[in-house]
C-alpha positions in Angstrom: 0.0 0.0 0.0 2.9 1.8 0.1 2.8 3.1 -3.2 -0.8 3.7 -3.0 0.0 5.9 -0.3 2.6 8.0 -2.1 0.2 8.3 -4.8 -2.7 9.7 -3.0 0.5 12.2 -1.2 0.8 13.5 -5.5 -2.9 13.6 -5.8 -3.5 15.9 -2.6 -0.6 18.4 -3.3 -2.0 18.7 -6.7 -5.2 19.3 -5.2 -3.4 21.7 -2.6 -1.8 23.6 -5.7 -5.4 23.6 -7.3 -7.0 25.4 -4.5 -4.2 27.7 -3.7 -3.0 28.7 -7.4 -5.6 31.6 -7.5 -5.3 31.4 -10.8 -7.9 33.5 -11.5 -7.6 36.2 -8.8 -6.1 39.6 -9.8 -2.2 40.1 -8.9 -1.3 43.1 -6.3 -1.2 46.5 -7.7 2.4 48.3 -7.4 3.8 49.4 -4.1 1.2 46.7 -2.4 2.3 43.8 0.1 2.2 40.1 -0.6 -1.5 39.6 -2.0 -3.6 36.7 -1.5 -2.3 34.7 -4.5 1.3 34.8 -3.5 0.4 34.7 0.6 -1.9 31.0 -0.7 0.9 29.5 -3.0 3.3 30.3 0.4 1.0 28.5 2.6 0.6 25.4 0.3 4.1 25.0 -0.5 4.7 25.4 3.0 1.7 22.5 3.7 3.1 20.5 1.0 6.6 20.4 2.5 5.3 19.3 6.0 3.6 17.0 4.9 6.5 15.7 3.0 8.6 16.1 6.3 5.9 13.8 8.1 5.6 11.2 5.6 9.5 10.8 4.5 10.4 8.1 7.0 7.5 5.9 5.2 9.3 6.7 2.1 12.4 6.0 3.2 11.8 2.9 4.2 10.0 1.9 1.3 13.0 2.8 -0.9 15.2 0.1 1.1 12.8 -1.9 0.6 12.5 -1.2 -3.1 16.3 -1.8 -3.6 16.3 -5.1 -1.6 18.1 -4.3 1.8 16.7 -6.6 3.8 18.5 -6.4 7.6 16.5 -8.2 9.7 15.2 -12.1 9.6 11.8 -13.0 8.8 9.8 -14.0 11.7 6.9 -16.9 11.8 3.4 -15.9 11.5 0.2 -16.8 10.7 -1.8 -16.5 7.5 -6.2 -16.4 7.7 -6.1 -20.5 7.2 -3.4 -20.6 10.1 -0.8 -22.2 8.2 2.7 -21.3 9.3 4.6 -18.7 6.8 7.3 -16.4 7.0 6.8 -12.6 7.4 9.7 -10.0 6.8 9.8 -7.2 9.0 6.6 -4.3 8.8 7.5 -0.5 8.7 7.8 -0.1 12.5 10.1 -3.2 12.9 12.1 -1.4 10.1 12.3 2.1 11.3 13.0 0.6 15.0 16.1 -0.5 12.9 17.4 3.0 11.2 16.7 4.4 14.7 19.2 2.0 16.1 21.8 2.8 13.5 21.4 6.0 12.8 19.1 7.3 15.9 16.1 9.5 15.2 17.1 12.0 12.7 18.4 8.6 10.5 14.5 8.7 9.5 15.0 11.8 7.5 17.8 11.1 5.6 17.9 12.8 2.8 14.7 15.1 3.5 16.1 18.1 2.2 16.7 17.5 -1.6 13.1 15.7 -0.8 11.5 18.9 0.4 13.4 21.2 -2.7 12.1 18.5 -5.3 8.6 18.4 -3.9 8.5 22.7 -3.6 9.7 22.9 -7.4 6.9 20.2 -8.0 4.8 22.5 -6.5 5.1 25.5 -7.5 6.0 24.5 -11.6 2.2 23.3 -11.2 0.5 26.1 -10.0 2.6 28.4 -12.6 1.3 26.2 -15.3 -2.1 26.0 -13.8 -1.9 30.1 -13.7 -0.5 30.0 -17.8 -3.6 27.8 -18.9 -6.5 28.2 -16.1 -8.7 25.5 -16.1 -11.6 28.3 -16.0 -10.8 28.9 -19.9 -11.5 24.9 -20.6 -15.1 23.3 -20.9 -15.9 21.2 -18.0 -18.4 17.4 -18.1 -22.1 17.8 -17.5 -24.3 15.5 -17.5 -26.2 16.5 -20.1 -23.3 15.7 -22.7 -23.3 13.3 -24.9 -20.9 10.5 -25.2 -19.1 12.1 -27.8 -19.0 15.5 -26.1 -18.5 14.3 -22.5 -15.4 11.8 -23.9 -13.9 14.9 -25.6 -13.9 16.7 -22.5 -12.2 14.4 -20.4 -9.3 14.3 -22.7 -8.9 17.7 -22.7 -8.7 18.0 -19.2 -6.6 14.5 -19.1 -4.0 16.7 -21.7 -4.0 19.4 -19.1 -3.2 17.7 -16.2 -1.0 15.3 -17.9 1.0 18.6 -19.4 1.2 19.7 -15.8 2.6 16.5 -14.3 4.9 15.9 -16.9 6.8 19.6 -16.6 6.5 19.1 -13.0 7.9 15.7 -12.5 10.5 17.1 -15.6 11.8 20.3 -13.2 11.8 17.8 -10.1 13.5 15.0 -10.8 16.9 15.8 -10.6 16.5 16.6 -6.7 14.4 13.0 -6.4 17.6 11.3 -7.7 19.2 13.0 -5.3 17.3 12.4 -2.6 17.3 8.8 -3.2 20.9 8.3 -3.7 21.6 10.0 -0.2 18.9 7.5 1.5 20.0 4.2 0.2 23.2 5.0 1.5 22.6 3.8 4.7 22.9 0.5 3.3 26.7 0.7 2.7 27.0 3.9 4.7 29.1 5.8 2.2 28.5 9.4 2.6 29.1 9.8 -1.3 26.0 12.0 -1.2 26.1 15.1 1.1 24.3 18.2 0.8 22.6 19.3 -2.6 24.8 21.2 -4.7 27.8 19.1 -3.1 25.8 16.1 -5.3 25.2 18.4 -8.3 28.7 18.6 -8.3 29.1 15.0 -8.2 26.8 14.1 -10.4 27.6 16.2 -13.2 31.0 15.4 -12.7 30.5 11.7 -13.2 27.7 11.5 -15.7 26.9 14.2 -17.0 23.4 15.6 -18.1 21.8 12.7 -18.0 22.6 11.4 -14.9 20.2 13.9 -13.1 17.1 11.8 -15.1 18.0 8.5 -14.8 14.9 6.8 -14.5 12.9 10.0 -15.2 11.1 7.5 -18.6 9.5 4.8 -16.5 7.8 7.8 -13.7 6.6 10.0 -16.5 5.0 6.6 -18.3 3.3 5.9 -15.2 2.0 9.0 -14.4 0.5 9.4 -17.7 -1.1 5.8 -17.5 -2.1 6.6 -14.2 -4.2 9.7 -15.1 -6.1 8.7 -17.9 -6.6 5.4 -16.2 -7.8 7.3 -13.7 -9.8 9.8 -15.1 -11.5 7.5 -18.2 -12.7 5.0 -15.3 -13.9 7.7 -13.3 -15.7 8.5 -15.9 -17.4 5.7 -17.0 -18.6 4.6 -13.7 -19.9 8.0 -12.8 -22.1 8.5 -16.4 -23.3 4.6 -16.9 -23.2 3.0 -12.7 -24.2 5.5 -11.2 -27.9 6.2 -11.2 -28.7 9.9 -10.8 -32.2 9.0 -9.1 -30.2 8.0 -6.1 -29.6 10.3 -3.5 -26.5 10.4 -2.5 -25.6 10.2 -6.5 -23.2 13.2 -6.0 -21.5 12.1 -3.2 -20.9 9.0 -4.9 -19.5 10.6 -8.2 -17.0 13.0 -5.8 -15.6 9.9 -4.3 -15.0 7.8 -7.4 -11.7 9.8 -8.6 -10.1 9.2 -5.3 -11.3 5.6 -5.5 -10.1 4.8 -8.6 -6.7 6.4 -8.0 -6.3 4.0 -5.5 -6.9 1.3 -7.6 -4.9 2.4 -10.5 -2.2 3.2 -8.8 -2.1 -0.4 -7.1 -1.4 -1.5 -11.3 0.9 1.9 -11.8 3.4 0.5 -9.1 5.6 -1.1 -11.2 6.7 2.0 -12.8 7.9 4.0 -9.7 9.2 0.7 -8.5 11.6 0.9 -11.9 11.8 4.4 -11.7 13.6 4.9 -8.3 15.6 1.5 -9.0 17.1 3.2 -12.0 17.9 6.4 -10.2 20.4 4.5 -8.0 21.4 1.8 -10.3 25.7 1.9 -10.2 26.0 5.0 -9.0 28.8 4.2 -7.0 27.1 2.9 -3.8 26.2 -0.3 -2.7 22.6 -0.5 -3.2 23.2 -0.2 -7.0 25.5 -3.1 -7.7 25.0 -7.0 -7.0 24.1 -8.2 -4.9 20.8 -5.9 -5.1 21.0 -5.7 -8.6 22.8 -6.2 -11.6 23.8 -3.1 -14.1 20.6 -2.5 -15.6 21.5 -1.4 -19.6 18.6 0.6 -19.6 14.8 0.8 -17.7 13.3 -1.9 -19.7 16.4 -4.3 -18.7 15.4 -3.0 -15.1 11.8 -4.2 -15.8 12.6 -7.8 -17.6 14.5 -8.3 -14.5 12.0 -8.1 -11.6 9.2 -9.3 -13.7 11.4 -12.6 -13.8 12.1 -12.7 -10.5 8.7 -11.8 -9.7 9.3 -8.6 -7.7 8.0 -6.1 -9.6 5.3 -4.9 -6.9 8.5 -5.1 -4.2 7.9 -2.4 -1.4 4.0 -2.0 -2.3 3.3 -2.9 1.4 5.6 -2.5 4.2 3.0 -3.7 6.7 2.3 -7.3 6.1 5.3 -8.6 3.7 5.2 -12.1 3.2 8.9 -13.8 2.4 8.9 -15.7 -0.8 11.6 -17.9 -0.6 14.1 -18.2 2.4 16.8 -17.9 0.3 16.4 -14.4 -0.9 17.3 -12.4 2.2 20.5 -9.9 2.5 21.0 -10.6 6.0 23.7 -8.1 7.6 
């Protein structure tokens, strides 16, 4: 659920960046204080970076997970039936761990590039959002046709998929960052400092490019993700849902959120292969065997888990049942 979670994080700082982009609010005259357009996008950004404060140890654990680093046994449990099976170690059990090692603040390792990639998300979102308003675009009523209504989902689709896309474009480089300075703990190298220390570093070593490795595989998932998202939405809420019932509305403003839950659940695969690629040989640990091989490219990446059957590994850091015995990295 893991990734549902961080999926649902996107969806309500988009939704923060909606309400606060006041888009269609007139800017300050000269010689006049910070308005209410630029005192709102303040507020969210500053919303949207405590909340990513709060929910970074989740992530952070997650992204271990993700790589492989697996550093405590499996313990016996029980499954519904009450057979005997083997259960790695949930979220707590994991974080007890990085507190051990690392104490407290080892649960925000590598928060900051987090927090900067998160803000430029942010805000390159609500700039868009104030370049093409939404206000200017024709919105689904119910008294479309198929035809009409279809057309209008697309276009909106297009807009927010132009919007994620820039965003996730601008953001990346800090959320290869930020990964590369958490799975360090696994070989604790301190390769990866502070953020223009790895900009340096970085550019040094690869270039360009090496600040969007594995930027293809999180832009193909957000874009399946959204129409996904939005087309199912759709459907149900024009052909299941009934508009004699009466909660009908409440029902329709509740299937987007539902469905994004769902789709993101088939989505995972995508940001599993995406953060994978960020830290594949890098120069730490966590990107060379025995975690992983040299992936030639994202799709190698892919053909990789999918035969080893991981490629949903970290979608649930609650109950994670082992698959084999023999696939731990016990340290």
């Amino acid at each position: 659920m893991s990734g549902t979670r961080e999926r649902m994080a996107a969806a309500a700082a988009a939704a923060l960046v909606t309400v606060g982009s006041g888009a269609s609010r007139p800017s300050p005259g000269p010689g006049v204080g910070p308005g209410p357009v630029e005192g709102a996008d303040a507020l969210f950004v500053a919303l949207s970076a405590g909340f990513t404060a709060l929910s970074h140890p989740l992530l952070y654990v997650k992204l271990l997970v993700q790589v492989g680093h697996e550093p405590l046994p499996p313990t016996v449990g029980r499954n519904l039936l009450g057979r005997k099976v083997l259960y790695l170690p949930g979220f707590f059990a994991y974080a007890g761990h990085i507190v051990k090692v690392d104490g407290k603040k080892g649960l925000f390792r590598g928060l900051t590039p987090r927090i900067i990639s998160g803000t430029l998300s942010t805000i390159s979102r609500g700039r868009i959002k104030k370049a093409f308003p939404l206000e200017e675009m024709e919105h689904v009523s119910n008294k479309d046709d198929v035809k009409t209504s279809l057309r209008k989902v697309a276009k909106e689709t297009s807009h927010e998929m132009m919007m994620q896309c820039v965003s996730r474009v601008i953001s990346h480089p800090l959320h290869v960052i930020s990964m590369r300075c958490m799975v360090q703990f696994i070989g604790r190298e301190v390769k990866y400092r502070g953020v223009f220390s790895s900009i340096r570093m970085i550019w040094k070593e690869e270039g360009l490019l090496g600040f969007f490795v594995g930027l293809v595989p999180h832009l193909l998932g957000d874009v399946i993700f959204l129409w996904c998202c939005n087309l199912l939405a759709h459907l149900i809420n024009t052909y299941a849902v009934d508009d004699n019932l009466n909660q009908a509305s409440v029902i329709r403003s509740y299937t987007k959120f539902v469905m994004g839950i769902a789709v993101s659940m088939l989505t995972y695969p995508f940001l599993l292969v995406g953060d994978l690629m960020a830290v594949n040989n890098c120069g730490l640990l966590a990107g060379v065997p025995p975690y992983a091989p040299v992936y030639s490219s994202w799709i190698h990446c892919w053909k990789h888990l999918s035969a080893q059957g991981q490629l949903f590994r970290g979608s649930s850091l609650l109950f994670r049942r082992a698959s084999t015995p023999a696939t731990f990295l016990i340290d």
